[in-house]
MMTF fields as JSON, N, C-alpha, C and O atoms, coordinates in Angstrom:
{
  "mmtfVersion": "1.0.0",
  "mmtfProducer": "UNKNOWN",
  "numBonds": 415,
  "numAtoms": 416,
  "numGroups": 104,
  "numChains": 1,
  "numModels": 1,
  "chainsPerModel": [1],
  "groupsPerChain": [104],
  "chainIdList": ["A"],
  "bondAtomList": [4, 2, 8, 6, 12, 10, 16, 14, 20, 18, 24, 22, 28, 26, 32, 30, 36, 34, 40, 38, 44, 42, 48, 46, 52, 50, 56, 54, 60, 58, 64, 62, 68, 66, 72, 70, 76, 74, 80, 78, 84, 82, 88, 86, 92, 90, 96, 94, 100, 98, 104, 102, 108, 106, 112, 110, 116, 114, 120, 118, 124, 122, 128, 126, 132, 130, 136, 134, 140, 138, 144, 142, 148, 146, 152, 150, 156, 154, 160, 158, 164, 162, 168, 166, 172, 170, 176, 174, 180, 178, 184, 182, 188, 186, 192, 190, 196, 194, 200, 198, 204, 202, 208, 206, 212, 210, 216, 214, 220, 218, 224, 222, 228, 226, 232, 230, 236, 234, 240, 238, 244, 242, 248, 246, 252, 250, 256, 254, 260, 258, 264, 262, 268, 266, 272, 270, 276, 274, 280, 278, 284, 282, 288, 286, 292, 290, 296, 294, 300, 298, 304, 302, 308, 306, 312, 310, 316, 314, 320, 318, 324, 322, 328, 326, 332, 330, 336, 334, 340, 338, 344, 342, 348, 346, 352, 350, 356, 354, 360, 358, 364, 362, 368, 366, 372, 370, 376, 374, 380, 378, 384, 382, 388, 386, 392, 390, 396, 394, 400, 398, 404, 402, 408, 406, 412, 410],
  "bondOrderList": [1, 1, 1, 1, 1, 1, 1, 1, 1, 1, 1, 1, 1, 1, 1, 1, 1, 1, 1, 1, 1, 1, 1, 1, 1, 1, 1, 1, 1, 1, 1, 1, 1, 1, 1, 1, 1, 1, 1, 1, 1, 1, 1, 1, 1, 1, 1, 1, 1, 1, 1, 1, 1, 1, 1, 1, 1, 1, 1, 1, 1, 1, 1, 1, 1, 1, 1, 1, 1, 1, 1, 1, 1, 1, 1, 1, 1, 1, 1, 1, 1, 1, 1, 1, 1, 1, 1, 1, 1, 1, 1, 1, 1, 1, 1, 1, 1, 1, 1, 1, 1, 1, 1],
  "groupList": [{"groupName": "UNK", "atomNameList": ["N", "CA", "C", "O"], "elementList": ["N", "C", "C", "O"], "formalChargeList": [0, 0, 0, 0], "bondAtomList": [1, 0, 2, 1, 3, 2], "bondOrderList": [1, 1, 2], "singleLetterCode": "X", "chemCompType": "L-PEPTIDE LINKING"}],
  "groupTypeList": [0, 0, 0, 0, 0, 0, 0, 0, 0, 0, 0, 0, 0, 0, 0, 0, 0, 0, 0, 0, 0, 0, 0, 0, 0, 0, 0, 0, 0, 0, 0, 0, 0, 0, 0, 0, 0, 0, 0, 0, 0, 0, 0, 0, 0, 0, 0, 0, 0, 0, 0, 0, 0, 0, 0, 0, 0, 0, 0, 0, 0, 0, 0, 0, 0, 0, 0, 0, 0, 0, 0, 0, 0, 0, 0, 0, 0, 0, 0, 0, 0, 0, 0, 0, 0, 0, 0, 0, 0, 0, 0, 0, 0, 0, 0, 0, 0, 0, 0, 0, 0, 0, 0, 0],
  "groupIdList": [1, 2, 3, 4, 5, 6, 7, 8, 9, 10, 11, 12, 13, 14, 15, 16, 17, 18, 19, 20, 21, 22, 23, 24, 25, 26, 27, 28, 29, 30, 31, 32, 33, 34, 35, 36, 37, 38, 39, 40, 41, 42, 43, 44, 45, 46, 47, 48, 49, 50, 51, 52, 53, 54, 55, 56, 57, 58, 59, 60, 61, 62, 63, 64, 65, 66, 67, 68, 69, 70, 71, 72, 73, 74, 75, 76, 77, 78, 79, 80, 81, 82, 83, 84, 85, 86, 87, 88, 89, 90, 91, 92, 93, 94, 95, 96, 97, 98, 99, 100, 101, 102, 103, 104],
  "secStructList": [7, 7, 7, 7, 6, 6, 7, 7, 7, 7, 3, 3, 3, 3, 3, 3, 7, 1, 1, 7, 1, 7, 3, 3, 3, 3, 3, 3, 1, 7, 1, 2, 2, 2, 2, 2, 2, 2, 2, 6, 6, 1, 1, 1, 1, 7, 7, 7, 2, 2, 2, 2, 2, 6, 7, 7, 3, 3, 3, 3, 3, 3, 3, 7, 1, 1, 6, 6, 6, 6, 6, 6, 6, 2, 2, 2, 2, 2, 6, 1, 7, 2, 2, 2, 2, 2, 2, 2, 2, 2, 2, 6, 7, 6, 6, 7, 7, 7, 7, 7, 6, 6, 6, 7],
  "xCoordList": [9.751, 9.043, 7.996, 7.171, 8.073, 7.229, 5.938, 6.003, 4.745, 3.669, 3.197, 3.735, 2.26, 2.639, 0.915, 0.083, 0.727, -0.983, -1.731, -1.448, -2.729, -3.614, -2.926, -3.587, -1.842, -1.332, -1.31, -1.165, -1.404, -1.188, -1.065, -1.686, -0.367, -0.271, -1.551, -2.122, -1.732, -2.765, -2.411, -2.365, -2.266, -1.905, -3.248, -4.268, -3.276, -4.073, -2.544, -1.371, -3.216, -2.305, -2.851, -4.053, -2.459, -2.694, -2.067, -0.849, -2.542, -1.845, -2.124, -2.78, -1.745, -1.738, -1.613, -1.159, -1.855, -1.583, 0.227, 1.012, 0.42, 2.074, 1.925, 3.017, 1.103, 0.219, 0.585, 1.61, 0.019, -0.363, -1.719, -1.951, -2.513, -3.664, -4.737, -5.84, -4.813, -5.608, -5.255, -4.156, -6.187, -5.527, -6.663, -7.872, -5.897, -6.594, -6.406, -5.422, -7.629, -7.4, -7.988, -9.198, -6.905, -7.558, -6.604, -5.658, -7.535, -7.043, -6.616, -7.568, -5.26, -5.043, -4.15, -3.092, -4.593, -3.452, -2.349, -1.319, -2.215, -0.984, -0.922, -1.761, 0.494, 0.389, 0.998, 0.692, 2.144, 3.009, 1.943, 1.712, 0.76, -0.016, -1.162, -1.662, -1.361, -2.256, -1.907, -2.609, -0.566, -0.033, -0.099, -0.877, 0.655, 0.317, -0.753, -0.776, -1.995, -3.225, -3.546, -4.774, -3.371, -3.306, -2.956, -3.505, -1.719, -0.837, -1.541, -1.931, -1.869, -2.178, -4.132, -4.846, -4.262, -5.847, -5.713, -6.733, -4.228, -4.625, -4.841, -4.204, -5.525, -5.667, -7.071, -8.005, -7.068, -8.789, -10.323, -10.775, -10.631, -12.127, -13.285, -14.339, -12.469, -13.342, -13.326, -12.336, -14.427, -15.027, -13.899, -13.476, -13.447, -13.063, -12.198, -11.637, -12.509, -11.55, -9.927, -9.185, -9.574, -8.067, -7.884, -6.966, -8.551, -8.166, -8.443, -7.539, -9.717, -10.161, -8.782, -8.653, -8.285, -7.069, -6.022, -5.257, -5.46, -4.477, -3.455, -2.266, -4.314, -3.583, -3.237, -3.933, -1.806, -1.169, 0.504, 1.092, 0.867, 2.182, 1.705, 0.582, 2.459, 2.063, 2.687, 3.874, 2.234, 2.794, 2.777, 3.529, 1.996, 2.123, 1.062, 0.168, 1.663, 1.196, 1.018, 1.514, 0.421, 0.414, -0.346, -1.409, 0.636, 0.703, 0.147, 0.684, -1.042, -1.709, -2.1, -2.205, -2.234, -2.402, -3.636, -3.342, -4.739, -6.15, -6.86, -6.609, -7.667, -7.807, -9.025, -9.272, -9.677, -10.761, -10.393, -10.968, -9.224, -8.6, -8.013, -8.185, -7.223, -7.049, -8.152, -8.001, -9.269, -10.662, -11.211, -11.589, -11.196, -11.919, -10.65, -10.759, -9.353, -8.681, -8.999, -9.468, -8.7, -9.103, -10.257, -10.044, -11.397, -12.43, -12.739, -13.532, -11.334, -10.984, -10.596, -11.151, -9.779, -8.532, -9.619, -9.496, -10.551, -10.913, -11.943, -11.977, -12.464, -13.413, -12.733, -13.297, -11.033, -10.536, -10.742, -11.468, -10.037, -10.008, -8.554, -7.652, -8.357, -7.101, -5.67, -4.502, -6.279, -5.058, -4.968, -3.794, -5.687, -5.651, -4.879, -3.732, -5.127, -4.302, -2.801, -1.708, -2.945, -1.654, -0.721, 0.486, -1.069, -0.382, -0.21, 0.703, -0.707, -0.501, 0.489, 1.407, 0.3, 1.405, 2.872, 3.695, 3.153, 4.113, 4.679, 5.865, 4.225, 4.629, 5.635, 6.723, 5.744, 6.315, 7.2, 8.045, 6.785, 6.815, 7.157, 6.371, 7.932, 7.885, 8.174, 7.742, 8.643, 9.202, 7.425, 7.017, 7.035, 6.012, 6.286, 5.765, 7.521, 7.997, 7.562, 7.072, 7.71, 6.719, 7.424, 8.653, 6.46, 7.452, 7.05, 7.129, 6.506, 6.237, 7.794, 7.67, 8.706, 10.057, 9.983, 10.302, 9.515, 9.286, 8.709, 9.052, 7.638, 6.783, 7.661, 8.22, 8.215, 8.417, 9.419, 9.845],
  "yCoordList": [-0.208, 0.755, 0.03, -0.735, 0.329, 0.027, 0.58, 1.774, 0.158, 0.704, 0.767, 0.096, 1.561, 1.32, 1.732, 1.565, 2.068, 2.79, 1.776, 0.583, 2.224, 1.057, 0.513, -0.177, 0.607, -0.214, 0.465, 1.67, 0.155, 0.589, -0.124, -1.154, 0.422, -0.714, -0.416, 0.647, -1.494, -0.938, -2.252, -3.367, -2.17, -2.701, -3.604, -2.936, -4.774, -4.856, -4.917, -5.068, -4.713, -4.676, -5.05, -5.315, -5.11, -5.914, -5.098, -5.265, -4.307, -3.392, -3.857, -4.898, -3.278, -3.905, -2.682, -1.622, -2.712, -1.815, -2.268, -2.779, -2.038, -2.001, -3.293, -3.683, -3.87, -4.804, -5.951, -6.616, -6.088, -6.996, -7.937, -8.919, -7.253, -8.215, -7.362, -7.454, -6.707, -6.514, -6.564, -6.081, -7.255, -6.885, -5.838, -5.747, -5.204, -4.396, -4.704, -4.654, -4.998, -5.341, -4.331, -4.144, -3.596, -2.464, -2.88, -3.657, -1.694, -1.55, -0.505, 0.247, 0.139, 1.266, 1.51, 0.949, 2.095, 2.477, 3.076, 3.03, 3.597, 4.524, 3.706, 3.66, 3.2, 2.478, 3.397, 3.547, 4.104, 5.201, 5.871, 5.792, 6.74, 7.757, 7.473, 8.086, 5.807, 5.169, 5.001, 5.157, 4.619, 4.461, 6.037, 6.369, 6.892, 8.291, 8.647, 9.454, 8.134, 8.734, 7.448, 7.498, 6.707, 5.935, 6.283, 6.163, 6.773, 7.495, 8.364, 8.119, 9.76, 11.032, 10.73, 11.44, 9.71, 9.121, 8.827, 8.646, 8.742, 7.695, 9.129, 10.167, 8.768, 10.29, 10.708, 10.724, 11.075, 11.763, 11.286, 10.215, 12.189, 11.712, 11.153, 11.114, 10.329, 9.618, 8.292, 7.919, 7.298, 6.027, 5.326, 4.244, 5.573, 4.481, 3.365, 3.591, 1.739, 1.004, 1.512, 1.343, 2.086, 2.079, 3.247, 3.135, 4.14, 5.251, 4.479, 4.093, 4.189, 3.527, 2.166, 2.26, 1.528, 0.611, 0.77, -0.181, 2.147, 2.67, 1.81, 1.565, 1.422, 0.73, 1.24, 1.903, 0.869, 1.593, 1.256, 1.881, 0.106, -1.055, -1.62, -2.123, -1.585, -2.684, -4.096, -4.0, -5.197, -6.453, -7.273, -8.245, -6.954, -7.953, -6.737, -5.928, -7.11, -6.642, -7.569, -8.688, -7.073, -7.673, -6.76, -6.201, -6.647, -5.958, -6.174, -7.148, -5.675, -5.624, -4.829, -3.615, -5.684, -4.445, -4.137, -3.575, -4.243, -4.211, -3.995, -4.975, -3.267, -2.846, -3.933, -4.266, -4.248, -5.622, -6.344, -6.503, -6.945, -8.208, -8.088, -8.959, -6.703, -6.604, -5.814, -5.289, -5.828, -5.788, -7.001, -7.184, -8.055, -9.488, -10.524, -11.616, -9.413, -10.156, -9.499, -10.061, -8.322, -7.925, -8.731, -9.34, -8.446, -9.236, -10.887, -11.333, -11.587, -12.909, -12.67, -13.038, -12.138, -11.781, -11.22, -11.656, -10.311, -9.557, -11.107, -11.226, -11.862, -13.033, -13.917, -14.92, -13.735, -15.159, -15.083, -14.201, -16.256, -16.125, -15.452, -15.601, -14.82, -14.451, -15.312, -14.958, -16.577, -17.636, -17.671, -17.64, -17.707, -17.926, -16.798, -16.983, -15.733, -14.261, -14.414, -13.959, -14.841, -14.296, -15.65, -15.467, -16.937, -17.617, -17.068, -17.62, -16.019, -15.709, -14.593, -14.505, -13.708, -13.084, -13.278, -12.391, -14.317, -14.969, -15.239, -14.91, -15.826, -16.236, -15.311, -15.77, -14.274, -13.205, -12.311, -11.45, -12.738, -12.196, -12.837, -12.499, -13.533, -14.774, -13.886, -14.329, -13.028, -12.423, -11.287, -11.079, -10.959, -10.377, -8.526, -7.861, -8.288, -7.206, -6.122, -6.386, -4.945, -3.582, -3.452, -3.451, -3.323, -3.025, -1.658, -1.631, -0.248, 0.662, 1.41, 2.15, 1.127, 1.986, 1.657, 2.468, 0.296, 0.053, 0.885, 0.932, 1.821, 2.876, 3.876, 4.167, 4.653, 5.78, 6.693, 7.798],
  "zCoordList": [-20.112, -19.3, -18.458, -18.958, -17.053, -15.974, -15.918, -15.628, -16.088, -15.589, -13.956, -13.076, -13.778, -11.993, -12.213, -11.322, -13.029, -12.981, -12.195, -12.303, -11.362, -11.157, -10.181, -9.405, -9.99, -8.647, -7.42, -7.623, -6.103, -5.133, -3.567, -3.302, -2.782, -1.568, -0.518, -0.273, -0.101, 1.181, 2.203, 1.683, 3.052, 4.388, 5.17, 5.34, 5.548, 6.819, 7.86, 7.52, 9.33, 10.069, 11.62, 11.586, 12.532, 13.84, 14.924, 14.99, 15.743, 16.718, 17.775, 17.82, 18.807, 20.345, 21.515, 21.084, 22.49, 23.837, 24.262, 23.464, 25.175, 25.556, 26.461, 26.872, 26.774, 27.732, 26.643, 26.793, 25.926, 24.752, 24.647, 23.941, 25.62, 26.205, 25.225, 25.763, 24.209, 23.188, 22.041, 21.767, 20.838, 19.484, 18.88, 19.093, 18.165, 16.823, 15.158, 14.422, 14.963, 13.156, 12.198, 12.078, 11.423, 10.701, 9.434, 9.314, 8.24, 6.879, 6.414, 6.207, 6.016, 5.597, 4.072, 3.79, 3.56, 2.124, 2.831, 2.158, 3.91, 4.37, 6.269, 7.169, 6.148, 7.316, 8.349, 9.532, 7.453, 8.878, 8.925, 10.132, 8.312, 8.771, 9.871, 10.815, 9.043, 10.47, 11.871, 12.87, 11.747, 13.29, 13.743, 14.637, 13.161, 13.594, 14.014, 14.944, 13.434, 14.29, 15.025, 14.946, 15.463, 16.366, 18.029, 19.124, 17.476, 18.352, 19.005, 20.147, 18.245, 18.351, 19.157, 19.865, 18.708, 19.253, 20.671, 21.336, 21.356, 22.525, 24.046, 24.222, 24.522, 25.525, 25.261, 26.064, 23.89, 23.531, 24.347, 24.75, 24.335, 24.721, 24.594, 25.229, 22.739, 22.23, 22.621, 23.251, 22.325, 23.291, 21.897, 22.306, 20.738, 19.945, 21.163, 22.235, 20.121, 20.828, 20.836, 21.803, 19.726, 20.003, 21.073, 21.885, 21.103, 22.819, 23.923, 24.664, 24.127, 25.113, 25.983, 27.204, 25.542, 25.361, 25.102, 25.258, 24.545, 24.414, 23.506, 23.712, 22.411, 21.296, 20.237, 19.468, 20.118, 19.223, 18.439, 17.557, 19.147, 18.674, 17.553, 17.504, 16.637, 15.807, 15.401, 15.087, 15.344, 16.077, 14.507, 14.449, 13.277, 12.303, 11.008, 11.254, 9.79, 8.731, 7.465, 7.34, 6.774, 5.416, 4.499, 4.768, 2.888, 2.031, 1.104, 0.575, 0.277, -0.52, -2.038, -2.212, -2.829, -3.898, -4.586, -5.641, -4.472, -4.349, -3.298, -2.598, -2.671, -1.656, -0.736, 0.423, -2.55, -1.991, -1.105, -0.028, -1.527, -1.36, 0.246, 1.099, 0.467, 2.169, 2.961, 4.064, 2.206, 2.804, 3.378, 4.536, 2.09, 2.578, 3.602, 4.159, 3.463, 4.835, 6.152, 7.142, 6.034, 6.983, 8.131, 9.18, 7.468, 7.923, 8.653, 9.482, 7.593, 7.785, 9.262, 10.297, 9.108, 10.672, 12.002, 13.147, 11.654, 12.971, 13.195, 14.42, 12.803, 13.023, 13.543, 13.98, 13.647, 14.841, 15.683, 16.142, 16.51, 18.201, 18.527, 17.702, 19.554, 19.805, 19.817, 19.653, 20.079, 20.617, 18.314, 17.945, 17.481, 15.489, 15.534, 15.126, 15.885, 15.522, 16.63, 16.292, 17.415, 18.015, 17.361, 17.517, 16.677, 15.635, 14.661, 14.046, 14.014, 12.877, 12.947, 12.131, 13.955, 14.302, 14.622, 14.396, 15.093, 15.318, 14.16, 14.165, 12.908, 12.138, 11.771, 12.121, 11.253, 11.552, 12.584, 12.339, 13.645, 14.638, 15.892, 16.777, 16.227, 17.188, 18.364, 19.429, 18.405, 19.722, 20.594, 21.736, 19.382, 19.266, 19.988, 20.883, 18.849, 19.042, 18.154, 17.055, 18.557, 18.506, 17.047, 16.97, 15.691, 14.743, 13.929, 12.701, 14.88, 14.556, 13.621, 12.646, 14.022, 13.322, 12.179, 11.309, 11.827, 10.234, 9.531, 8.35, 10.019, 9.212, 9.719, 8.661, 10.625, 11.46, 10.379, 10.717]
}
């Protein structure tokens, strides 16, 4: 018998405009619901960066099971330079293609 108590996934993740000339670094336990309001954010009248830029692709993830732990990445990631993140993306990602259907 499997225990699962205590466990859970939480995501950092890396989004982008259709442009690709912005990144976004956020943390979520629920990644399809994040892109959804991502989505549903872009248009509004609020100043956030992701409306403002109309970001909302998502270009690279990573899966977590402590929420600390893709907290203190998180943080790692939003403190690069763009040229550190768009390597790290690649790694994954070489084409640096939209991989929202993965959640959808």
């Amino acid at each position: 018998m499997q225990l699962s108590e205590g466990y859970h996934t939480y995501y950092i993740y890396i989004i982008t405009n259709k442009y690709k000339t912005v990144f976004y670094t956020g943390v979520t336990n629920n990644l399809k619901l994040r892109l959804s309001q991502h989505e549903e954010n872009i248009g509004n009248k609020s100043k956030t960066f992701t409306s403002k830029y109309n970001v909302k692709f998502l270009l690279y993830y990573e899966k977590f099971t402590w929420i600390q732990e893709a907290i203190i990445r998180e943080k790692e990631i939003k403190g690069w330079t763009r040229d550190k993140k768009l390597k790290l993306i690649k790694t994954i990602n070489p084409d640096l293609d939209f991989l929202n259907n993965l959640f959808s």
